[in-house]
TIMIVO-347141 format. One record per residue: residue number from 0; residue in three letters; x, y, z of N, C-alpha, C, CB in turn. Coordinates in steps of 0.2 Angstrom, whole numbers. Glycine has a CB too. Example, Ala and Ser with C-alpha at 12.3 -4.5 7.8 and 13.67 -1.06 7.14 Angstrom:
% TIMIVO-347141
- 0  ala  66  -28  39  62  -22  39  66  -16  39  57  -22  45
- 1  ser  64  -11  35  68  -5  36  64  0  39  70  -3  29
//
This chain:
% TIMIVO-347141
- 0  unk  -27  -10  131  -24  -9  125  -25  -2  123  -26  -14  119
- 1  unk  -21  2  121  -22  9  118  -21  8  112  -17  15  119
- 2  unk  -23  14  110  -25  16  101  -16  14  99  -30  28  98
- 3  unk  -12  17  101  -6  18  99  -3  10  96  -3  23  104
- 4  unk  -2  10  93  5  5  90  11  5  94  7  6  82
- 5  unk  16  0  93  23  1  98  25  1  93  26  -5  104
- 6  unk  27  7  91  31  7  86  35  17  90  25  7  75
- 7  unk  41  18  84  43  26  86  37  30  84  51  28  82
- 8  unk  34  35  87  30  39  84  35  46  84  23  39  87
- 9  unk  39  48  78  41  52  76  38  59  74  43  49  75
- 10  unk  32  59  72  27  64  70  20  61  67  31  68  66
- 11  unk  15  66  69  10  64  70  8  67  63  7  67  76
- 12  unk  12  65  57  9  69  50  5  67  47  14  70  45
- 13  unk  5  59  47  1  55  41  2  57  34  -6  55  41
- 14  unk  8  58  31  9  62  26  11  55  21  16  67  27
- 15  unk  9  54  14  10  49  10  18  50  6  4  49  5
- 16  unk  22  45  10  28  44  7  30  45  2  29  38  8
- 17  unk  27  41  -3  29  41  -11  27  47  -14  26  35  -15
- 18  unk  21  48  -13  18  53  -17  15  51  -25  24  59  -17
- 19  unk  14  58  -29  11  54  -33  14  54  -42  3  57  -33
- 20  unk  21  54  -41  22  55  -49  24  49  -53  29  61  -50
- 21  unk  24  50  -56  21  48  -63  28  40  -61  22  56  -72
- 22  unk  35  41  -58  36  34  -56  34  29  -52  40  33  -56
- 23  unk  29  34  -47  25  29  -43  20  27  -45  24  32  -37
- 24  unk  16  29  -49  10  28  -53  12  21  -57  8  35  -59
- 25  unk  16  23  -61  22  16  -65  20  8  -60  33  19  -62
- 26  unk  21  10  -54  23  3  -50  14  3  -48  30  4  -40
- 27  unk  10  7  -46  5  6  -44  0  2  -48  2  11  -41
- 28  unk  1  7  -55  -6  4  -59  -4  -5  -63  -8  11  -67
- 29  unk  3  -10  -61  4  -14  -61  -1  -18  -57  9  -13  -60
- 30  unk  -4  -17  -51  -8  -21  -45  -14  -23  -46  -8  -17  -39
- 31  unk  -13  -28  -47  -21  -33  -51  -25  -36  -41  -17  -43  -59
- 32  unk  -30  -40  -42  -30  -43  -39  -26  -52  -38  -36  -42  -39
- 33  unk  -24  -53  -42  -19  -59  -45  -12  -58  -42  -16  -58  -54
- 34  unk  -9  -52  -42  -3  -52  -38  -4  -45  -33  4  -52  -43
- 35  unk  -8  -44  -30  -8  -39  -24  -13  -40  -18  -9  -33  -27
- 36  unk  -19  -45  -23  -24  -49  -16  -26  -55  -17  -30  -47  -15
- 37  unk  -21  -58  -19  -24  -66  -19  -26  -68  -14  -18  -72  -20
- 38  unk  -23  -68  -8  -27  -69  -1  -33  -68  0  -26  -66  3
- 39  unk  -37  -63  -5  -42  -60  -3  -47  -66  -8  -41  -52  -4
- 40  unk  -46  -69  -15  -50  -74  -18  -54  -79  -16  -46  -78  -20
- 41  unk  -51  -81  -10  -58  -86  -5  -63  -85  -1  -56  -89  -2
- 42  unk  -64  -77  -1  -70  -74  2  -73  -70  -5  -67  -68  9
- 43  unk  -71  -69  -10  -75  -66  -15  -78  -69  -18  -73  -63  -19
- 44  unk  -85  -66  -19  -94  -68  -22  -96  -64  -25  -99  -69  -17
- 45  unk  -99  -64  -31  -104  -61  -35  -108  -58  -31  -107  -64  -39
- 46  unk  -110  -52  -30  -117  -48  -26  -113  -45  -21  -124  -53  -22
- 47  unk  -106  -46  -17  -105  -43  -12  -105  -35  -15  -99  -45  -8
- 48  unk  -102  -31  -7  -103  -25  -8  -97  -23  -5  -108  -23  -6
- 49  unk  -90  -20  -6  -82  -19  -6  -82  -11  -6  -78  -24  -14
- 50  unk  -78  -11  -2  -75  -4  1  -67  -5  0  -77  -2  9
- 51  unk  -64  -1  -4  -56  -3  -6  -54  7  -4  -55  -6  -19
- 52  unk  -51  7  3  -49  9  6  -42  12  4  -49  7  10
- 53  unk  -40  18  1  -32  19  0  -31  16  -7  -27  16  5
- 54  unk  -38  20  -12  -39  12  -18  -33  18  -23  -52  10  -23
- 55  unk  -29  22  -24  -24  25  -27  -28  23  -35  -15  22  -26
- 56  unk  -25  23  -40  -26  25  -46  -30  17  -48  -18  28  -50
- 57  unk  -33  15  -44  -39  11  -45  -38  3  -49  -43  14  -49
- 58  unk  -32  3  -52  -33  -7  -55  -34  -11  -51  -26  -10  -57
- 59  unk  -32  -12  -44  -36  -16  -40  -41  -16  -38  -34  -17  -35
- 60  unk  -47  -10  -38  -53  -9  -37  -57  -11  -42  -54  -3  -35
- 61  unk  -55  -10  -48  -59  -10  -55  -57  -19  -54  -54  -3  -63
- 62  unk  -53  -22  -53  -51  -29  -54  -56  -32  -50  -44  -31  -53
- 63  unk  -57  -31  -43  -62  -30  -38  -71  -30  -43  -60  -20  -33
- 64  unk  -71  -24  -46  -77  -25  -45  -80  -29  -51  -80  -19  -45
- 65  unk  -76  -30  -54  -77  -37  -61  -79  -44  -59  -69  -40  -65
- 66  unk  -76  -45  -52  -76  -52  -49  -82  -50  -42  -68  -55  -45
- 67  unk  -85  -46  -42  -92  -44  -38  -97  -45  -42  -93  -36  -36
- 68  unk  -97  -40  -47  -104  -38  -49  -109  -46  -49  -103  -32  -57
- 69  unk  -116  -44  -49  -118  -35  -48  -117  -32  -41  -127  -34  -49
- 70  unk  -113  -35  -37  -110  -29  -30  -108  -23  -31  -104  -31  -25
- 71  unk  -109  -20  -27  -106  -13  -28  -99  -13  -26  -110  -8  -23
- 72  unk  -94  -9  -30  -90  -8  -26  -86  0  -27  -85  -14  -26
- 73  unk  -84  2  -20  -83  10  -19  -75  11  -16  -89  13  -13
- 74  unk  -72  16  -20  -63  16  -20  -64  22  -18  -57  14  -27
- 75  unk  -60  23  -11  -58  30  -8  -51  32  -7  -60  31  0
- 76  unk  -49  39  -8  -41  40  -7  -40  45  -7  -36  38  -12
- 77  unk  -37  47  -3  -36  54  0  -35  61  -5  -29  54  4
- 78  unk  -32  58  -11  -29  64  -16  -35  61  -22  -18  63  -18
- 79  unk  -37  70  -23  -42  70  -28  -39  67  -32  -44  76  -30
- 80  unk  -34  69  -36  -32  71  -44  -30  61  -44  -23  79  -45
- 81  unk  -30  57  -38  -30  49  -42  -36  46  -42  -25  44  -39
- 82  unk  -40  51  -37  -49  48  -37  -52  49  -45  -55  54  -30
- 83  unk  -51  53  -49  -50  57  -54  -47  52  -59  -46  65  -53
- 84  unk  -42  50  -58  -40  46  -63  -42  39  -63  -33  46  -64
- 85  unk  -43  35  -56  -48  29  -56  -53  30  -58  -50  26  -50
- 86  unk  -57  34  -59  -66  33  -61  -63  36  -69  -73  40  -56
- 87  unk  -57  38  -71  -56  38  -78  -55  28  -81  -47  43  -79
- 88  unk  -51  28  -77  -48  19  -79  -55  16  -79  -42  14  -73
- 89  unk  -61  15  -71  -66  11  -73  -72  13  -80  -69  11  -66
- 90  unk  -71  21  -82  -74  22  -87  -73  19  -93  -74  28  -88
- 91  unk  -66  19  -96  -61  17  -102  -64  9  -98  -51  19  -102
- 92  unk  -63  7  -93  -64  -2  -92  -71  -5  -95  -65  -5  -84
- 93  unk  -74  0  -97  -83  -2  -94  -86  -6  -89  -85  -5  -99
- 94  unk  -81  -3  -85  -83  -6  -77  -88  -1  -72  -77  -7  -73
- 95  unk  -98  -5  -73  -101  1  -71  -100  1  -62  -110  0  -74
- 96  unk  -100  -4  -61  -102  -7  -53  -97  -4  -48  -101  -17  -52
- 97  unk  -95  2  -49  -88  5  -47  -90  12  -46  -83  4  -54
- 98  unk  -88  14  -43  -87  23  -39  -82  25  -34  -94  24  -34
- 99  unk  -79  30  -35  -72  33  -31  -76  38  -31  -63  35  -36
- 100  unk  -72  40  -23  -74  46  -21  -67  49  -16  -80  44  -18
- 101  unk  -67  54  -14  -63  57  -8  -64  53  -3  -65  65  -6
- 102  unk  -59  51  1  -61  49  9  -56  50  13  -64  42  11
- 103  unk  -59  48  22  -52  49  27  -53  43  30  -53  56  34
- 104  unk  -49  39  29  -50  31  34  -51  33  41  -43  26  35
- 105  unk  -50  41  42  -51  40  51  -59  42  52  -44  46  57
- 106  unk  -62  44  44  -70  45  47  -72  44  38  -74  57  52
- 107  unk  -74  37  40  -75  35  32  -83  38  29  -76  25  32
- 108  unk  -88  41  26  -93  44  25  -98  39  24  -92  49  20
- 109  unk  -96  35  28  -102  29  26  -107  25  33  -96  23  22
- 110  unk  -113  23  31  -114  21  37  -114  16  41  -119  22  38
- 111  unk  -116  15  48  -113  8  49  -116  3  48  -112  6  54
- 112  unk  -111  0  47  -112  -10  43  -114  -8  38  -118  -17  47
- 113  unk  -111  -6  34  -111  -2  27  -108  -8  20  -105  6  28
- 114  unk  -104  -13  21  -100  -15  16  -100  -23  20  -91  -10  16
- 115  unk  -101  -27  13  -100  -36  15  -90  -36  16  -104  -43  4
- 116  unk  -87  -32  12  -78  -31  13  -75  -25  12  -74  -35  9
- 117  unk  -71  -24  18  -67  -17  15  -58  -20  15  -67  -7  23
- 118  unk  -57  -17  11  -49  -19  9  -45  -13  10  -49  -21  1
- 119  unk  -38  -17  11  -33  -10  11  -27  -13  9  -32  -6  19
- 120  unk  -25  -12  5  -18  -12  2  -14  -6  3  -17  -14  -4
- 121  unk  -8  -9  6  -3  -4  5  -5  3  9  -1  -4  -2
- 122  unk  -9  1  15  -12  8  15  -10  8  23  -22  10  13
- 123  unk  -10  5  27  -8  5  36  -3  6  36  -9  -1  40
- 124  unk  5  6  34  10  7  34  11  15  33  13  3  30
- 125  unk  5  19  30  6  26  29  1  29  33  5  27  22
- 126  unk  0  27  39  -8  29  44  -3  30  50  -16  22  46
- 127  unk  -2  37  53  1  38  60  -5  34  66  2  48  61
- 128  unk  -10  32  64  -14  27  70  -17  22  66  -19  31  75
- 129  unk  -14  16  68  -17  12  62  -23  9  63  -13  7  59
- 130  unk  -24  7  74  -28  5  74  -34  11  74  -26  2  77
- 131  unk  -35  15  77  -39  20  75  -43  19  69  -35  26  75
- 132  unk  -40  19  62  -41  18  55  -46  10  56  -32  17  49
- 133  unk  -43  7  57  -44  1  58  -53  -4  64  -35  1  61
- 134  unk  -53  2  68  -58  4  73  -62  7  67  -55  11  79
- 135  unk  -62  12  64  -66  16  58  -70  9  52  -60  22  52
- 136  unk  -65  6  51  -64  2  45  -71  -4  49  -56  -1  43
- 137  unk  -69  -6  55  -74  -10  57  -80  -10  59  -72  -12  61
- 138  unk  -81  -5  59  -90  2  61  -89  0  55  -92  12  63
- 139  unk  -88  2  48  -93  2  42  -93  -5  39  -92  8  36
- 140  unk  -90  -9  44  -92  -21  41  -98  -19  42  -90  -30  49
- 141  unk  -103  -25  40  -108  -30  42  -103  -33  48  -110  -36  34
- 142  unk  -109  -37  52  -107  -42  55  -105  -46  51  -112  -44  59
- 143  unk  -100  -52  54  -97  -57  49  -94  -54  43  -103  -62  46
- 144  unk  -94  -47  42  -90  -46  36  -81  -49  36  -90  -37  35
- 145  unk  -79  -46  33  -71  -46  30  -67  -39  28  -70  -50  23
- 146  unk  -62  -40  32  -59  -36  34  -54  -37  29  -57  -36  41
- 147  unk  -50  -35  25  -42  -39  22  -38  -33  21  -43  -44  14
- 148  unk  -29  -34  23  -25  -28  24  -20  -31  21  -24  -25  30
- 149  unk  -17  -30  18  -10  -32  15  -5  -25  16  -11  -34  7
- 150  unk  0  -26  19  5  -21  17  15  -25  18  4  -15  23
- 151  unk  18  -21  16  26  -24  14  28  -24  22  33  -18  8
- 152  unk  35  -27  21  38  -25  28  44  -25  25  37  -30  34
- 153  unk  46  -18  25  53  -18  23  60  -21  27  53  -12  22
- 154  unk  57  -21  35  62  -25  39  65  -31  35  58  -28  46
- 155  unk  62  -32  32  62  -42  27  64  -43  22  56  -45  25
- 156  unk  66  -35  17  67  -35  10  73  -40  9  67  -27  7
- 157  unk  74  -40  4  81  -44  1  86  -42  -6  79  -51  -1
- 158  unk  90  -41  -7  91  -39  -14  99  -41  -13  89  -31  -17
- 159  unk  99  -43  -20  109  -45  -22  107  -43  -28  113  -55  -21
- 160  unk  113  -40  -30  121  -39  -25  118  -34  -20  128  -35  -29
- 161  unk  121  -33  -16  120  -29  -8  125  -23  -11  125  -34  1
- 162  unk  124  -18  -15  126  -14  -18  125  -8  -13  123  -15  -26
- 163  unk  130  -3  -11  129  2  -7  124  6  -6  133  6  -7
- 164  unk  124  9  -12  119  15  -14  111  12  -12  119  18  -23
- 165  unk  112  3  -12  106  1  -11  102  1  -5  105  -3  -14
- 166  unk  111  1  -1  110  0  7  108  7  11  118  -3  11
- 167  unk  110  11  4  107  17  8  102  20  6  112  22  10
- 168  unk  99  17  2  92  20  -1  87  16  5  90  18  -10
- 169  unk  88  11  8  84  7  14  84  12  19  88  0  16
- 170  unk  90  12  23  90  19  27  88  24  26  94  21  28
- 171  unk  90  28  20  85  34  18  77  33  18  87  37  11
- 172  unk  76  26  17  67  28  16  65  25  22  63  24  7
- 173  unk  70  22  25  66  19  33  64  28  38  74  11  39
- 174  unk  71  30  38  71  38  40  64  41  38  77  42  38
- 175  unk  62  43  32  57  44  28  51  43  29  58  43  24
- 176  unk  51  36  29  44  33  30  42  33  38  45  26  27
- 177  unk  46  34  42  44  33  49  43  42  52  51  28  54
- 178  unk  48  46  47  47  53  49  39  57  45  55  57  45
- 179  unk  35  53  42  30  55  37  24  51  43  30  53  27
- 180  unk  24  48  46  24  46  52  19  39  51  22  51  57
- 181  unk  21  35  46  21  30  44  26  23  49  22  32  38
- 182  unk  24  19  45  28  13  49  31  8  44  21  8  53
- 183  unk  35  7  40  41  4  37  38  -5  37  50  5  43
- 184  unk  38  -6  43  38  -14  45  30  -16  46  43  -16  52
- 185  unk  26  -12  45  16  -13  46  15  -21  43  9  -7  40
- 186  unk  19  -26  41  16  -32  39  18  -35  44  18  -35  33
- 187  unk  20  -34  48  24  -39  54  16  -39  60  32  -33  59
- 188  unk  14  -32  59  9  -30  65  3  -28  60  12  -24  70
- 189  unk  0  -31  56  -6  -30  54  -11  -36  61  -7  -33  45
- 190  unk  -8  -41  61  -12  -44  66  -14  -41  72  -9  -49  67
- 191  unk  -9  -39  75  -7  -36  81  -13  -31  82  1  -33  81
- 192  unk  -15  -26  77  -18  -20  78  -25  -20  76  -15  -14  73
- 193  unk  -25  -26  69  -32  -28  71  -35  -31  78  -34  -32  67
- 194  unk  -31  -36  80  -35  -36  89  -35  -29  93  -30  -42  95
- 195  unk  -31  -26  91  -32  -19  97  -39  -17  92  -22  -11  99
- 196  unk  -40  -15  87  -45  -13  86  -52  -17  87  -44  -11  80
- 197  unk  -52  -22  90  -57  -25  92  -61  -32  87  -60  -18  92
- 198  unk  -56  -33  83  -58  -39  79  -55  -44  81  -58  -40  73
- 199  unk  -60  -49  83  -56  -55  87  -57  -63  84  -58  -55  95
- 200  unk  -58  -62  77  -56  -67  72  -51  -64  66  -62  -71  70
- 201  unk  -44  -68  67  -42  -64  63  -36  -68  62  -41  -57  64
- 202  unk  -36  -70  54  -30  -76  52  -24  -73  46  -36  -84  48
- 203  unk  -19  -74  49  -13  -69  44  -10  -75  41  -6  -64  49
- 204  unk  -6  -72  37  -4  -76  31  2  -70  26  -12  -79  24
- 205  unk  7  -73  23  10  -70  21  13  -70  14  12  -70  26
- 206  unk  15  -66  9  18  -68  1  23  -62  -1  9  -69  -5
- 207  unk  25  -63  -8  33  -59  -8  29  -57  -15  42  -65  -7
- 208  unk  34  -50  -16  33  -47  -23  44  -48  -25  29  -37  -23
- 209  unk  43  -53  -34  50  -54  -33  51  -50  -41  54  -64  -31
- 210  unk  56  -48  -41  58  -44  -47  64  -46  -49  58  -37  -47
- 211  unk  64  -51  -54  72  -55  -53  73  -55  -62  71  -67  -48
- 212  unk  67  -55  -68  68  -58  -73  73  -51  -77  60  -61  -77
- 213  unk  76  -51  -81  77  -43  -86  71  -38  -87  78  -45  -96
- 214  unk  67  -41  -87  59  -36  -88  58  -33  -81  51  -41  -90
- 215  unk  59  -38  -77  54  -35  -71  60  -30  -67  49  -42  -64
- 216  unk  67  -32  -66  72  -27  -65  71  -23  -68  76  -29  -65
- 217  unk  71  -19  -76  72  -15  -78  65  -11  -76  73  -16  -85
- 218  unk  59  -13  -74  53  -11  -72  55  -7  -65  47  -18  -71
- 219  unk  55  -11  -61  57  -11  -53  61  -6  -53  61  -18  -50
- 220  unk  67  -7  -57  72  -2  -54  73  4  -57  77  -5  -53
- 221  unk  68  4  -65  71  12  -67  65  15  -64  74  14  -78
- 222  unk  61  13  -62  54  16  -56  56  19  -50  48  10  -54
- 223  unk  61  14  -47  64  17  -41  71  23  -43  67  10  -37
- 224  unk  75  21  -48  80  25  -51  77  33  -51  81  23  -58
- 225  unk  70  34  -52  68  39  -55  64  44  -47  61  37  -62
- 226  unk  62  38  -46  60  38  -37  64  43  -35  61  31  -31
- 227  unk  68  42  -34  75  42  -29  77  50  -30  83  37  -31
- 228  unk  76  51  -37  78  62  -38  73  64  -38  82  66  -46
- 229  unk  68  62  -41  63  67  -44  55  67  -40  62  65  -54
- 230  unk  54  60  -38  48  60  -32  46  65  -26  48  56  -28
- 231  unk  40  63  -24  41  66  -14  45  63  -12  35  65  -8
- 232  unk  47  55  -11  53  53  -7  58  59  -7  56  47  -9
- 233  unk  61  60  -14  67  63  -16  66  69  -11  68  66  -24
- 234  unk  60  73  -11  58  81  -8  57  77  1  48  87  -13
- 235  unk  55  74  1  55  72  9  63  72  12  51  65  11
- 236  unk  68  66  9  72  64  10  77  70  13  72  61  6
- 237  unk  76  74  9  83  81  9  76  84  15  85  88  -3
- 238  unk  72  84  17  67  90  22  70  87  29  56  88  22
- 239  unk  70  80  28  71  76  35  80  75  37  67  68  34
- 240  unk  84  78  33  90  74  33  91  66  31  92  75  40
- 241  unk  86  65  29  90  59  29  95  59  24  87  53  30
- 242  unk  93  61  17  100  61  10  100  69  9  97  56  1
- 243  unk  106  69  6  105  75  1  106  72  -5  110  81  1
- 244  unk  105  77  -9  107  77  -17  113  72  -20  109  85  -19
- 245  unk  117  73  -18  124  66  -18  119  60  -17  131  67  -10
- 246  unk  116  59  -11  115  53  -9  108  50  -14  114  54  -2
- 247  unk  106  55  -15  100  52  -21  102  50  -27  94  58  -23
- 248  unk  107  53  -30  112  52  -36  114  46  -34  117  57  -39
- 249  unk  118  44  -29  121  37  -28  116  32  -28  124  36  -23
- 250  unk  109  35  -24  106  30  -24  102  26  -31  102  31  -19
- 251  unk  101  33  -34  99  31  -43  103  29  -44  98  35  -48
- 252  unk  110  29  -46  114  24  -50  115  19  -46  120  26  -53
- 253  unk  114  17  -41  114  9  -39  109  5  -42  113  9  -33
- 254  unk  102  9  -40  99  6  -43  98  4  -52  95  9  -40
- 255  unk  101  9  -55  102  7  -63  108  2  -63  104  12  -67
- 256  unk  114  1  -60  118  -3  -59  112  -10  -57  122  1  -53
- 257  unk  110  -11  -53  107  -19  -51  102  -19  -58  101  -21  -42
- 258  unk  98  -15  -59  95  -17  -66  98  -18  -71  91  -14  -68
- 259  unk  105  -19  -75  109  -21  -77  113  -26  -76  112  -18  -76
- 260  unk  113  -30  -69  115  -35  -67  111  -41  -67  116  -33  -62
- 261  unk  114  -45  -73  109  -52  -74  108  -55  -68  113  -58  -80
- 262  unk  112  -54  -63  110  -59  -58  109  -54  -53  115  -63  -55
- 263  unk  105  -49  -53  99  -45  -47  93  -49  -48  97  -36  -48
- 264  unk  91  -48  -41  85  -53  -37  83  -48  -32  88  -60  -34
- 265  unk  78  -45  -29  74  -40  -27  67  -43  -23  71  -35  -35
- 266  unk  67  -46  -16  60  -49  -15  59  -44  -9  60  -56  -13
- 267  unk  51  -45  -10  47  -38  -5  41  -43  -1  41  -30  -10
- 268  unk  45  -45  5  40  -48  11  32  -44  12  43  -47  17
- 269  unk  27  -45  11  19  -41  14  17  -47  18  13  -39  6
- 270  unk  15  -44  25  9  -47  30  2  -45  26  9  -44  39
- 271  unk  -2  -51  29  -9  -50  27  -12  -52  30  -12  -52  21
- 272  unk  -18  -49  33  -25  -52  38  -31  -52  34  -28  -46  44
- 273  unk  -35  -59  37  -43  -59  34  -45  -57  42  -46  -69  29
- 274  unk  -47  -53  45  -51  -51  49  -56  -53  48  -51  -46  51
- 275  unk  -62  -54  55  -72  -56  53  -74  -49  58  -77  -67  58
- 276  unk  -77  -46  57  -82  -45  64  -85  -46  67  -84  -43  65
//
């Protein structure tokens, strides 16, 4: 087995898709452990010790470490300025048992058999080598630790009406996402990459994010509405060819268009692994 995934490796950037403004922030700081790691509920114990990998502006980590303590738990993420605002939120939480810092999944600063669990959401789909990360992630288990990954597969999404601008915001961001040299469909093959990385107990399971009610469409979609002009997708999109400026305007008003539409329905397929080591 090689390090490499069968996927197109279009460039070796590892660049983060969305980026960090303030509508992506919108959808992230939503993510509790309730609806982004339920899978993960039947391995958490008071006293463990949790490594939340790609932990972005921290509500899942901070939710993490409520359901530990007295464990430690430690959130890494590539970009200062959200490591900065997680240890703001666990401050405001009064959540002590907690610490963000800078990290690189491909050389985590930590020693080996370091952590009872490291977690990764939403974070393998944005790693030009996942198993590599994934190889990293497994040096700093305990023996018998837990591994747990969740990411979307956009291959899978769904939405009605099948409204254009929406068909082509899929296309624009599949181009996007695979040109930042990421992987679109990483829930399909979380399993897959943890055995190339060398864990060989490893059970997958799978659950949907659905945005169907007036609230969570107007949520969902004026987040993506805003995505579409004014984000890094927007500034990637037009770098790579895949949209221009017309095409981001269509694809915003489509999106405002289904959020409008009593009968839009929006579901987001994620694979998940509980790896052991």
């Amino acid at each position: 087995m090689t390090d490499q995934p069968e996927r197109p490796e279009t460039a070796p950037r590892d660049r983060y898709t969305h980026g960090h403004h303030e509508s992506v922030l919108r959808s992230h700081t939503w993510r509790t452990v309730a609806n982004s790691a339920a899978y993960l509920l039947p391995h958490l114990a008071p006293g463990l010790n949790l490594l939340d990998v790609g932990c972005g502006p921290g509500t899942i980590t901070v939710d993490l470490a409520r359901r530990l303590a007295p464990g430690r738990v430690t959130g890494i993420d590539a970009a200062a300025e959200i490591i900065e605002r997680a240890a703001g939120l666990a401050f405001d939480e009064g959540v002590r048992n907690v610490a963000f810092q800078v990290g690189d999944v491909y050389a985590l600063d930590f020693p080996d058999e370091s952590f009872d669990i490291v977690h990764a959401h939403q974070v393998l789909q944005h790693v030009a080598n996942p198993v590599a990360a994934m190889k990293e992630i497994r040096r700093v288990l305990k023996p018998g630790g837990v591994f747990a990954a969740r990411d979307v597969d956009y291959g899978g999404v769904m939405v009605h009406p099948k409204l254009p601008g929406l068909l082509l915001w899929m296309t624009a961001y599949r181009d996007v996402h695979y040109w930042n040299g990421g992987d679109p469909d990483a829930g399909r093959a979380l399993k897959a990459w943890a055995r190339q990385a060398g864990f060989g107990d490893v059970a997958g399971s799978a659950s949907i994010w659905c945005f169907a009610s007036d609230a969570e469409r107007e949520w969902w979609g004026e987040s993506w509405a805003v995505r579409a002009t004014e984000s890094a997708f927007a500034a990637h999109a037009i770098e790579v060819g895949a949209a221009d400026l017309a095409d981001l305007q269509q694809i915003a008003a489509a999106w405002r268009q289904w959020v409008a539409d009593p009968d839009g329905w929006f579901g987001m397929p994620h694979g998940e692994i509980i790896a052991r080591k």
